[in-house]
N, C-alpha and C positions, 0 to 999 in steps of 0.2 A: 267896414271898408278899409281902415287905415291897419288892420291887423292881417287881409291879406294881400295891402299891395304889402308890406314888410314882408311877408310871407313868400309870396311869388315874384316880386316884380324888384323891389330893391336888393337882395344881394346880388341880382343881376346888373342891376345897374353899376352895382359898386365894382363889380366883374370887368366891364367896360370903362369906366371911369380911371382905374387903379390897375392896370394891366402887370404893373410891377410888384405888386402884392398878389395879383392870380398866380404870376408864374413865380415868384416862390411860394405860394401855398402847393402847385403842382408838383412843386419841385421836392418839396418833404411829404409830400404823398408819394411820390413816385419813390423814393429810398424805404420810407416806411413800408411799402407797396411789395419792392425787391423783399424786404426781409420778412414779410408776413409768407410771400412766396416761399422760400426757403423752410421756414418751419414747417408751409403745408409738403413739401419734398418729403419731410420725413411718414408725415402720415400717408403721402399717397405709396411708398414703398413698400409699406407695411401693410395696408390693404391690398396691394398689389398679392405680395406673397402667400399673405392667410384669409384675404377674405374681412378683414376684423379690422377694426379701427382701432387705431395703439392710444389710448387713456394717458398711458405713461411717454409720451414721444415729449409733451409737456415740462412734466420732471425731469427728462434728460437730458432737456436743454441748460436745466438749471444745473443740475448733478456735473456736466461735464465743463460746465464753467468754475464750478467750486474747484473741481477736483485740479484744473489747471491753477488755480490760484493757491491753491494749497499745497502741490508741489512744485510752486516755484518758490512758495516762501520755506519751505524743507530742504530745497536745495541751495540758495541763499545762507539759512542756516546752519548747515552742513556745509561750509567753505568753498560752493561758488562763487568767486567773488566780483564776476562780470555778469552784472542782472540781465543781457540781454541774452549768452549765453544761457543762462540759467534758466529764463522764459524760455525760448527754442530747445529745450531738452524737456521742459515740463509742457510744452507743448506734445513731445513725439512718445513721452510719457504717458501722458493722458489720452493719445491715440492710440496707445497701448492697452489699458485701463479701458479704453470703449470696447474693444476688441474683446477681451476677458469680458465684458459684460452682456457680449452678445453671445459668444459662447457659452456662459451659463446660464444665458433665458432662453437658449435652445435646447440644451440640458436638463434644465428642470424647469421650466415649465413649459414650453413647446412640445418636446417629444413625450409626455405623458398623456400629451390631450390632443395627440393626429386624430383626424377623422370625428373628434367633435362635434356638436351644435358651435356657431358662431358665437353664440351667448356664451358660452363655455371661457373659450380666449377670451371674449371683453372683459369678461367679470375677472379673469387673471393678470388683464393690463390694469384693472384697478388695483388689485394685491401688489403688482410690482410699484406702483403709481407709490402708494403708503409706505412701502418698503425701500424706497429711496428717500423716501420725504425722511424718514426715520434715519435713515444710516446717514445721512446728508447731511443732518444735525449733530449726531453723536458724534462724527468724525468734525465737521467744519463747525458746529456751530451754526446758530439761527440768527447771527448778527449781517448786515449787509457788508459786503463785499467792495473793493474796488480795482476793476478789471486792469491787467498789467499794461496798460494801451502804451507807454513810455518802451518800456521792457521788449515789448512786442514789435518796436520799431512803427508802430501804427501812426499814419500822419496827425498832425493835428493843425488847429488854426482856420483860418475861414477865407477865400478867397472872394473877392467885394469886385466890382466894377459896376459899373454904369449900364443900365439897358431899360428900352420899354418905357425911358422918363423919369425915373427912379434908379435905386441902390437895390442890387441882388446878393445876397452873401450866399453862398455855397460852404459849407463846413467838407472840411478835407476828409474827415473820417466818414461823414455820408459819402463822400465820392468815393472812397475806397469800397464801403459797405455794399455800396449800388455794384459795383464794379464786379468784386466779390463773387457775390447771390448771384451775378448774372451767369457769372463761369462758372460756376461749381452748379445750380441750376441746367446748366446746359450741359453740362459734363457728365451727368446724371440722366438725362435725358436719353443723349446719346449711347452711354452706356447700356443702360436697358432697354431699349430699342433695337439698338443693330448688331448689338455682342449674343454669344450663344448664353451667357449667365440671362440675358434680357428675356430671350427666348424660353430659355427654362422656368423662369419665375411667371409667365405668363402661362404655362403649363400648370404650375402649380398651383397657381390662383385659380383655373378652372374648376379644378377637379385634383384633390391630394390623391386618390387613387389611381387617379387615371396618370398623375407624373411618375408615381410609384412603377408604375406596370411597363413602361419603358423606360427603367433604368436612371429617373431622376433623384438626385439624394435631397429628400426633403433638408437634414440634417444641414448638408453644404449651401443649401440657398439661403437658408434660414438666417443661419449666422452671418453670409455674405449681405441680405437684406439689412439686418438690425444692424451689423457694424456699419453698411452704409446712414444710416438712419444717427448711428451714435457719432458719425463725421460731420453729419448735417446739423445735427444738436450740438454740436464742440463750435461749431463755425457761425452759427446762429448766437450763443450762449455767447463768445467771444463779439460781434458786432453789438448786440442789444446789452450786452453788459459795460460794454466801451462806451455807450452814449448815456449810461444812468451808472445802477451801479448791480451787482447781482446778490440778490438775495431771494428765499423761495416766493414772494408775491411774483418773480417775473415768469413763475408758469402761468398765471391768468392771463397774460402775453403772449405766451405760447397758444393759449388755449382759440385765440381769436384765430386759429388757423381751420378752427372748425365750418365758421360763414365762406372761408375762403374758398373751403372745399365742396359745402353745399352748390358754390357760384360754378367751378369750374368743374364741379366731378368730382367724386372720389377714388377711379381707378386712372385721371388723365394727369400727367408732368402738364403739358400744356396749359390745361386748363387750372392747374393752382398757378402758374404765370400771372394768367388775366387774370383768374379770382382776386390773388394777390394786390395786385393793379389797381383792379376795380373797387375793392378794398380800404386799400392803402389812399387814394387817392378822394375817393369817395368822402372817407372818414375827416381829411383835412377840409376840403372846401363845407362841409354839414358843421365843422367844429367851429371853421371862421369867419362862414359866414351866415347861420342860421343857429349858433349856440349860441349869442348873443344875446337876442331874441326869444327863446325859450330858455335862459339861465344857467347855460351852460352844460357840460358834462354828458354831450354826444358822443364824446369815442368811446365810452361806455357802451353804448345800447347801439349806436347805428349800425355797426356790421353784421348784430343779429337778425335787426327789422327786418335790412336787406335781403340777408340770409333767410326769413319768413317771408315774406316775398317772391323772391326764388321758388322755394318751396311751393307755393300755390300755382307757378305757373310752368317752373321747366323746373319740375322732381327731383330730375336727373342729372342736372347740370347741363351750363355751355355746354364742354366737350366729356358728358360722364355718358355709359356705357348704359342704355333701357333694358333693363333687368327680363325678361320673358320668361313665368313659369307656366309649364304648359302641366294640365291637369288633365 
């Protein structure tokens, strides 16, 4: 009996009781939430375009983080002598660098494998997946990283005041993060939605033949998707890198963008929002106040359970698309 009032009845209580400790655990659910959002962005663009879940969207996050940090310590060394300069040039550098990288994974390996089994591309985001893990190394090194957030003019510090009966802190750089993930999330949203690039890539996600046959260039979307996808991973790899530090463990970080897309869909912007959310927020109140309780080490497991869950009840997602094959 006393195992499940703990269970069911007291972190509520404590919910009610500590209203000041709910709303900052909401409150780092909800930043954590925004950024798990943002990484499912990259994957919903990418399934958008091929059909195919990117394996590697993960490692990109990581890769376009290194590669920022690594050319701003080359341009540092190379007699930039104002580091914030230096950051904002390895910033537009590395933007350049995503760009070349989506160009040649529409090069070689996109355009050899149009018209495809889906299985086909997945098994190729794993090859690319390895094949950054490896060049990511050889070039940067497998040591951990620490993100230019100084350089970067990135706020820091923690904003306190009084509410609810208690002390709130708010950290500055979640405020930007949150901020962040919301516009460039919407930004994205809006873009392929009401632009004719939007239109086409829904064309293309149908049917590769059938965008072919009126004059779509798979070619052009292609690399317009992945380079949005390697902005989304530059801007994700820079927020998630600024609050720890970046080294390749923070693709299994990335990787929790999978539950989020089970929750919301995996052709809906929208629905990686909520997923995110749901998520994000999910993940902190199960961490703080029923990991206790069972020993800890929820944010581990809870977004998958979730995610299995889902799965037994809405397939498809919140707002994902019911697949109909007619036979």
């Amino acid at each position: 009996m006393d195992l499940l009032y703990s269970i069911f009845i007291d972190p509520f209580v404590q919910m009610a009781t500590a209203p000041d400790l709910l709303a900052q655990t909401l409150w780092e659910g909800l930043v954590g939430g925004m950024l798990y959002a943002l990484i499912a962005l990259g994957f919903v663009l990418i399934f958008k375009a091929s059909g195919v879940f990117n394996f590697a969207q993960g490692i990109m996050v990581v890769f376009a983080a290194l590669t920022l940090i690594g050319l701003h310590k080359l341009l540092v060394q190379n007699g930039v002598s104002n580091a914030t300069a230096a950051a904002y040039l390895a910033l537009l550098l590395t933007i350049g660098v995503m760009f070349v990288l989506a160009f040649a994974v529409e090069r070689l390996v996109l355009r050899p494998l149009v018209n495809q089994p889906d299985i086909i591309l997945f098994m190729a985001t794993f090859g690319l997946t390895y094949f950054l893990i490896g060049f990511g190394e050889l070039v940067f090194g497998g040591d951990p990283k620490i993100m230019i957030t100084e350089d970067l003019r990135l706020p820091t510090g923690a904003i306190t005041y009084k509410a609810l009966g208690g002390l709130l802190s708010l950290q500055r750089l979640d405020i930007a993060a949150a901020v962040i993930a919301a516009i460039m999330v919407t930004t994205m949203a809006v873009f392929f939605s009401k632009t004719r690039i939007g239109r086409a890539l829904r064309a293309v996600a149908d049917s590769h033949k059938a965008a072919l046959s009126v004059g779509i260039s798979l070619e052009q979307i292609w690399v317009i998707v992945w380079f949005a996808s390697g902005l989304v991973a530059l801007v994700t790899g820079i927020m998630w890198g600024a609050r720890s530090d970046v080294s390749f463990a923070l693709e299994v970080i990335a990787l929790k963008a999978l539950p989020v897309l089970i929750l919301g869909g995996f052709t809906s912007i929208p629905g990686a929002i909520v997923g995110g959310l749901i998520i994000g927020i999910g993940e902190k109140l199960a961490e703080f106040y029923w990991g206790p309780l069972i020993g800890g080490g929820t944010d581990s497991w809870f977004a998958y359970v979730l995610a299995l869950v889902f799965l037994l009840f809405w397939p498809h997602g919140l707002f994902g698309e019911k697949i109909i094959e007619r036979v």
